[in-house]
Every structure is written in C-alpha cells, then in structure tokens.
C-alpha positions in Angstrom: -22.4 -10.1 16.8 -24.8 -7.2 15.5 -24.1 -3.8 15.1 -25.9 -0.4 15.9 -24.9 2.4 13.8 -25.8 5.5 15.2 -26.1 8.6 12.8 -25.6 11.7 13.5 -26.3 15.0 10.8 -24.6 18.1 11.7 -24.4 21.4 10.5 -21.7 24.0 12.6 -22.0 21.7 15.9 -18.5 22.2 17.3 -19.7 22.7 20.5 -21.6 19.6 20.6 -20.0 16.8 17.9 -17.1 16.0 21.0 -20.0 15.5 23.2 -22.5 13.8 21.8 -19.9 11.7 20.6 -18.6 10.5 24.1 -21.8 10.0 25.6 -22.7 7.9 22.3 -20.1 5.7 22.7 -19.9 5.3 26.7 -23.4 4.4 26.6 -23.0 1.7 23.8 -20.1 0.5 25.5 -21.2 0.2 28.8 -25.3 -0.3 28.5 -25.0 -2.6 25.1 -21.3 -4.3 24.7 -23.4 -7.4 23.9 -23.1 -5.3 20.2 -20.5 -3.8 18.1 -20.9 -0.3 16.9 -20.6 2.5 14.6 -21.0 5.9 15.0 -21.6 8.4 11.8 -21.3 11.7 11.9 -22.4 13.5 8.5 -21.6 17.4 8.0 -23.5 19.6 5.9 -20.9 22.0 4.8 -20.5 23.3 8.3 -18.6 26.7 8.0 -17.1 26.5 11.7 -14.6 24.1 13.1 -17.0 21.0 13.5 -15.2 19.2 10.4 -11.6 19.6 12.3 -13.0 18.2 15.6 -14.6 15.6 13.4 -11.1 14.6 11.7 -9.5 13.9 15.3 -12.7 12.1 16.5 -11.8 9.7 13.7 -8.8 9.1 14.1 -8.9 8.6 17.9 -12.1 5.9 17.4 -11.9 3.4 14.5 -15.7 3.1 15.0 -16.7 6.7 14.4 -16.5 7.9 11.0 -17.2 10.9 9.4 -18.5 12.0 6.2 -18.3 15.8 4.7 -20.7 16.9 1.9 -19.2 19.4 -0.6 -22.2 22.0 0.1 -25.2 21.3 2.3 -27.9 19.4 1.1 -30.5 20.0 3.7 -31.6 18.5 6.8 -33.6 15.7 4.9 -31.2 15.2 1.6 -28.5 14.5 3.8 -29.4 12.1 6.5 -31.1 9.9 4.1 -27.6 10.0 2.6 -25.8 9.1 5.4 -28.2 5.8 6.0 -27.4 4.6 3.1 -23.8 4.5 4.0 -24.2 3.0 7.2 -23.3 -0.8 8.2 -25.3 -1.9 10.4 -28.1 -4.1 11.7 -30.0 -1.4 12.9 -30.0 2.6 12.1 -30.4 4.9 15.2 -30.8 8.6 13.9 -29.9 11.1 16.7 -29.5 15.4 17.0 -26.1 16.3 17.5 -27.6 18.9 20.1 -29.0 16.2 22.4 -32.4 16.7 21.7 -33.0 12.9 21.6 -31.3 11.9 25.1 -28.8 9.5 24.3 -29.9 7.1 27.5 -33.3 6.4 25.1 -30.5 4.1 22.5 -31.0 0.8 24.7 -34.7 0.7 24.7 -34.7 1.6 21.3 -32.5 -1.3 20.9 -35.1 -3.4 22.8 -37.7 -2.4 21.2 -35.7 -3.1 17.3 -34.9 -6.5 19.1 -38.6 -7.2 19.9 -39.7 -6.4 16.3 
C-alpha cells in the first residue's frame, strides 16, 4: 500500500491546526483509503497554544505527528526540514490556514500517480 504524507508548517495556528487537521484526514480517509497516510504538522516556535493542541492531536491519531523546532527557522528552513522527515511515497505540502483547499489532495494524487 502507498502512503501520502501530508505536511503541514505552522507558526501560532491554534485556531486552524484542529481544523485543517480533520478535514486532512476525513478527506484521505474517505476520497483515498486505497492509501495509508501520514499527516505532519511542523511548528516554528509558535508562542500561542498551537503546540498543546498539537500534543493531543497526536495522541488521539497515530498517523499525525508533530514536530516542534527550538526557535523558528523560517517559512523555507523549516518545511524543507520537515520533508525530510516524512515517510512517504509522495510529499503533499499544504497552509495550515487553508489557503490550498484540502479537496485539491486527490487530484494531486492523480496527477503524482500519472507521473
């Protein structure tokens, strides 16, 4: 079975890391359970309660996972990071604000399957 990893940088996202998260993983689930996933959240030294909301996003979902830099390493540093940590077939880099709309994830899925 492959697996998707979607990643995820944020930087004080509270608001939006419980989110993003569910509609990450109910469109996976339901649009692509032909696949296993992951889903990686990476915080830049987020000084609001994003990293707590991470923590119990972990532990309620095996497949997300968090990571927490020690001070923030910019919005390029960081992701590139974060792929390097990821495990799976494919990458998927999304905004933890929904600017990419998370219902784009199965075609580009197709379009990684298609070459």
């Amino acid at each position: 079975m492959k697996k998707i990893s979607v990643l995820i940088p944020c930087y004080n996202e509270a608001e939006n890391v419980g989110p993003i998260s569910r509609a990450v993983t109910e469109i996976l689930e339901k649009e692509l359970p032909q696949y296993d996933y992951e889903l990686v959240f990476i915080d830049n030294d987020s000084s609001d309660n994003t990293r707590p909301i991470l923590r119990r996003l972990c532990s309620e979902n095996r497949r997300i996972k968090a990571i927490f830099n020690a001070k923030n390493f910019g919005q390029f540093n960081s992701p590139y990071y974060a792929m390097l940590q990821t495990s799976g077939d494919c990458t998927i880099l999304m905004a933890a604000d929904f600017q990419d709309p998370v219902e784009m994830i199965p075609k580009y899925v197709a379009e990684w399957e298609n070459g």
